[in-house]
C-alpha positions in Angstrom: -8.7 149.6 -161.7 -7.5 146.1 -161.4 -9.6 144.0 -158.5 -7.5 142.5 -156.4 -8.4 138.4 -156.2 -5.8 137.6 -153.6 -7.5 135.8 -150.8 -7.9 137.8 -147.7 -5.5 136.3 -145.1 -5.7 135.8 -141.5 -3.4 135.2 -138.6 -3.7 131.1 -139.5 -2.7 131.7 -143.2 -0.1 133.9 -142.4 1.8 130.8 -140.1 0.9 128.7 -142.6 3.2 130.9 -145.2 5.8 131.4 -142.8 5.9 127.5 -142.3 6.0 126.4 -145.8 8.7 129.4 -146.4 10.6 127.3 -143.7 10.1 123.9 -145.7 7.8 123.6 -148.2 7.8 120.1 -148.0 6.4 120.3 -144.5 3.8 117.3 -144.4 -0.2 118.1 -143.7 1.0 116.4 -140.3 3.6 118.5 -139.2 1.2 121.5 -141.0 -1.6 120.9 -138.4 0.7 120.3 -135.5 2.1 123.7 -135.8 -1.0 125.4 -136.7 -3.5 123.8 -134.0 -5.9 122.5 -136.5 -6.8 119.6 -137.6 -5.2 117.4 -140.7 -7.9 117.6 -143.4 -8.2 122.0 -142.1 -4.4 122.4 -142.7 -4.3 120.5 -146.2 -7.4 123.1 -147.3 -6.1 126.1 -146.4 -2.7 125.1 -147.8 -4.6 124.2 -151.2 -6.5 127.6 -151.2 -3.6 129.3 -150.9 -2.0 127.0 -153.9 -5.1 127.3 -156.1 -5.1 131.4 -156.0 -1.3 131.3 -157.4 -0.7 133.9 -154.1 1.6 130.7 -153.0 4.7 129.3 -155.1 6.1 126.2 -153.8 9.8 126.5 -155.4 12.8 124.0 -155.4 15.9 126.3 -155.0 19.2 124.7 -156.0 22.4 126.0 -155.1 24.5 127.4 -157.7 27.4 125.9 -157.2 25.6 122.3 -158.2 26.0 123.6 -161.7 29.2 124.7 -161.2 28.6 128.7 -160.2 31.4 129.7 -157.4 31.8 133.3 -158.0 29.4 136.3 -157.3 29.1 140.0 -157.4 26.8 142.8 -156.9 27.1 145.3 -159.2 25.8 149.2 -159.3 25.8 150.4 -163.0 25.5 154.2 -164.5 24.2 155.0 -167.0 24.2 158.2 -169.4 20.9 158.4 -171.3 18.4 155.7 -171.4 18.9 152.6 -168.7 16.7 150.5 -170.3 18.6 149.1 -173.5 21.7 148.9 -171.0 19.1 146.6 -168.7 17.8 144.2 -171.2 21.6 143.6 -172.8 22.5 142.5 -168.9 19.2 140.5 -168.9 20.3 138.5 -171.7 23.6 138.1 -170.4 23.3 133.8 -168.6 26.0 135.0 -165.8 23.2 137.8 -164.7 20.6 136.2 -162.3 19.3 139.4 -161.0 18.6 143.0 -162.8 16.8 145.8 -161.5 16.4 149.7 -161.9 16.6 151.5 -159.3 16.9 155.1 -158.1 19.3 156.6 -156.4 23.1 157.2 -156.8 23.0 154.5 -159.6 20.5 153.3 -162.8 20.4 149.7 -162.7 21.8 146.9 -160.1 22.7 143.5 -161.2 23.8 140.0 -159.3 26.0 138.2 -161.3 27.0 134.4 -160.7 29.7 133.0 -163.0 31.9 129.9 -162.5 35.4 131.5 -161.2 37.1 134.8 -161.2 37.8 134.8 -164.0 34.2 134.5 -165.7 33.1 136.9 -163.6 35.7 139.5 -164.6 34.6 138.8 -167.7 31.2 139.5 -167.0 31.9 142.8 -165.4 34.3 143.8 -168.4 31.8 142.9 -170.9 29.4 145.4 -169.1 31.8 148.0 -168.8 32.0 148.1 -172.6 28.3 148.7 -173.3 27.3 151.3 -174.9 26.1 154.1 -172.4 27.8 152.8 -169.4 29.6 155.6 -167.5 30.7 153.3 -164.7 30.1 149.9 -163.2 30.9 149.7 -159.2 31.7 146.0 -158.1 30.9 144.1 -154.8 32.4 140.6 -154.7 30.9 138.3 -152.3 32.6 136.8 -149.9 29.6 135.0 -148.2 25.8 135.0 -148.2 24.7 135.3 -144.8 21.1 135.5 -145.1 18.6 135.4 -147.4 14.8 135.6 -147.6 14.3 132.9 -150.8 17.5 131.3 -150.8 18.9 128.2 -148.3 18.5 128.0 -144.6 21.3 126.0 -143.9 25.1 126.2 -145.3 25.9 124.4 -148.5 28.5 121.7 -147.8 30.8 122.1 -150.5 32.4 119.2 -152.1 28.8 117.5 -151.9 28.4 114.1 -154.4 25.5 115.2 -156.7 25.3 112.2 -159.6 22.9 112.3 -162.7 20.2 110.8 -160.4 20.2 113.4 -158.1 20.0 115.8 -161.1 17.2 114.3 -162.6 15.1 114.6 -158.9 16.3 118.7 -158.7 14.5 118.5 -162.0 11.5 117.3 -160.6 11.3 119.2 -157.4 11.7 122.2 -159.5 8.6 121.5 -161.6 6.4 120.5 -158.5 8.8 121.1 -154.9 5.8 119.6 -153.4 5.9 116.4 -155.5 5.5 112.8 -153.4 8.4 110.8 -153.0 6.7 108.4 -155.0 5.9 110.7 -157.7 10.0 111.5 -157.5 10.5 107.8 -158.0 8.6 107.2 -160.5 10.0 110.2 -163.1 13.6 109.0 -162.2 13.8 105.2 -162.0 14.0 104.7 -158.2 11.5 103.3 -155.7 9.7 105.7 -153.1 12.3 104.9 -150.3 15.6 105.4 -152.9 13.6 108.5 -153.9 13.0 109.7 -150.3 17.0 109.0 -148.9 18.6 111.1 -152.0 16.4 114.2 -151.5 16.8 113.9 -148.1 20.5 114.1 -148.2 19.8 116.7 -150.7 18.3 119.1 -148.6 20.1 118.2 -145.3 23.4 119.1 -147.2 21.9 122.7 -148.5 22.1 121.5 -152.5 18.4 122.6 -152.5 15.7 123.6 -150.8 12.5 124.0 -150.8 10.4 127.0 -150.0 6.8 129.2 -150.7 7.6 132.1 -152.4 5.0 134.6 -152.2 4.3 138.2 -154.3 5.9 141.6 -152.2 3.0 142.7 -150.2 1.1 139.6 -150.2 1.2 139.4 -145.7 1.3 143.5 -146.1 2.0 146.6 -147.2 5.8 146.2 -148.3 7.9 148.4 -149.5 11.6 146.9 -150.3 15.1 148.8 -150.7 18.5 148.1 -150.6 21.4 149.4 -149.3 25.2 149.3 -149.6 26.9 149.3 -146.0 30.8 150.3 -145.0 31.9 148.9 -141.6 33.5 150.9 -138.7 36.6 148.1 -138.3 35.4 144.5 -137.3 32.7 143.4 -139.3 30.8 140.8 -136.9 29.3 142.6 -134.6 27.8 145.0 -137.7 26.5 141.6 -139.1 25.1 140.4 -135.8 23.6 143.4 -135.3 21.7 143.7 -139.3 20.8 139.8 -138.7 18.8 140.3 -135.6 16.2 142.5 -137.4 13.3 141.7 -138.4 12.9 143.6 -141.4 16.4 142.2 -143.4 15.8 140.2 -146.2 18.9 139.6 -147.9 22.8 140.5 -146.0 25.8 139.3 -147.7 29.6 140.4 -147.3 31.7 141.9 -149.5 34.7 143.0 -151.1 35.0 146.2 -153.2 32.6 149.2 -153.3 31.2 148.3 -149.4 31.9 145.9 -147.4 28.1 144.8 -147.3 25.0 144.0 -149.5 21.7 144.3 -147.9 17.9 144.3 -148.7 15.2 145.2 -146.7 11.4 145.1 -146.3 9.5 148.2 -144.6 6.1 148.0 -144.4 5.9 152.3 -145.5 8.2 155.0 -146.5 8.4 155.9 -142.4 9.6 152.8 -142.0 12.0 152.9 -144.8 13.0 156.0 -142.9 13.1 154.3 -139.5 15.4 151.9 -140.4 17.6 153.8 -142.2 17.9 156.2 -139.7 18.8 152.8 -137.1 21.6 152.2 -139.7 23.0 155.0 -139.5 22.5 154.9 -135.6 24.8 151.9 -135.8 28.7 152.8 -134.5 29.7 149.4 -136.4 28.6 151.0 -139.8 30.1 154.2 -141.0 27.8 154.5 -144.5 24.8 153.4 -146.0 24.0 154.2 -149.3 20.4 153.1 -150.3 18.2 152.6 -153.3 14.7 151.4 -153.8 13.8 149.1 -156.6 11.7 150.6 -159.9 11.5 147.7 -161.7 12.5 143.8 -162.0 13.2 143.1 -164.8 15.3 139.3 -164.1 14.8 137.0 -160.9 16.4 133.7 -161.6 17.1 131.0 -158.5 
């Protein structure tokens, strides 16, 4: 058996995580203020947690800052083996997430292409693999939360030059990087440095966040579930936002009118909040899944 060299965590590291999850830019400053310790107490537990590789400190960019305006979920059958049908998908650039599952379906799949009509593409070129039986679609029409992804809208029609480009670079090598570390790898001086990534995180073309292994603040046990809505669909979002345990919501069009993930800490809890789904009168079905294996994460 494989020891388990995580640090032990308590109450002070957790905050800490949820902090840098929040901004991961957060100064040792703004760190200690939050946590009630002092500067120098923040930076080392903020380091420990670094060092062990428990804590990722990952520059996010929106997709549509490379030109990526359409996305599905998509629920694929298989007949016979899944996993030569999972690694043609994995290969595929418009796929950004692939996992097998069980369930109803083999294998689900988030695709992000650059219109429509890329993304038919995608789905057709799927549909034609050998051992697909079926492939069930779920176009987005918005992203409403999600665990590892932006906090705040993306402002569409955002100016993003070459400079800017070359700093989403950086921040995705080191999202922790000083501004003038930033300036120096792209040309610009610590305050021309600061003022563009500023405006790039304040308009939602990246942010920066911890990212952090399942089950690293818990026992964790994530599934997923397709939702259909009983008429109006805000109060069923209002109601999924407000708990705790969601991860991921997005609308839809096609197969259900929702997208969700979320984390239970056991297989009662998985239970529980399916059964407060269903318990719902603004959602008429949920189909769920749990996840067997990730095989491609890309953000």
């Amino acid at each position: 058996m494989t020891e388990d060299t995580r640090p032990r965590l308590d109450e002070l590291d957790v905050a800490l995580i949820r902090e840098l999850q929040r901004d991961g830019r957060a100064t040792h400053e703004a760190l200690s203020q939050v946590l009630g310790l002092s500067r120098p107490a923040a930076r080392t537990r903020m380091l420990r947690l670094l060092d062990s590789g428990m804590v990722r400190i990952l520059a996010v960019v929106h997709p549509s800052v490379f030109g990526l305006d359409a996305y599905a979920h998509i629920a694929v059958t298989v007949r016979g083996a899944v996993l030569p049908v999972a690694e043609e998908i994995v290969a595929m650039p418009d796929a950004a997430f692939v996992s097998l599952i069980t369930g109803e379906h083999s294998l689900i799949a988030e695709l992000r292409s650059r219109d429509q009509a890329a993304l038919a593409a995608a789905v057709t070129r799927i549909s034609g693999l050998p051992g697909v039986e079926r492939v069930a679609t779920a176009v987005y029409t918005a992203i409403l939360k999600d665990t590892f992804f932006l906090p705040r809208p993306y402002q569409a029609g955002t100016a993003v030059d070459d400079t800017d480009r070359r700093l989403l670079v950086e921040l995705r090598r080191d999202g922790r990087a000083s501004f003038a570390q930033l300036g120096a790898a792209t040309g610009l001086s610590t305050s021309g440095a600061r003022a563009r990534v500023l405006r790039l995180l304040d308009t939602g073309v990246v942010h920066v966040g911890a990212r952090i292994p399942p089950g690293a603040l818990g026992p964790a046990q994530t599934f997923g579930a397709d939702l259909t809505f009983n008429g109006d669909p805000d109060k069923a979002v209002a109601q999924i936002l407000q708990m705790p345990e969601t991860d991921y919501l997005s609308t839809s069009l096609g197969r259900c009118d929702a997208v969700c993930t979320f984390a239970a800490s056991s297989p009662d809890d998985v239970l529980r909040l399916l059964d407060t789904l269903r318990s719902l009168p603004s959602i008429t079905s949920v189909r769920a899944w749990t996840h067997l294996r990730l095989l491609k994460e890309h953000h």
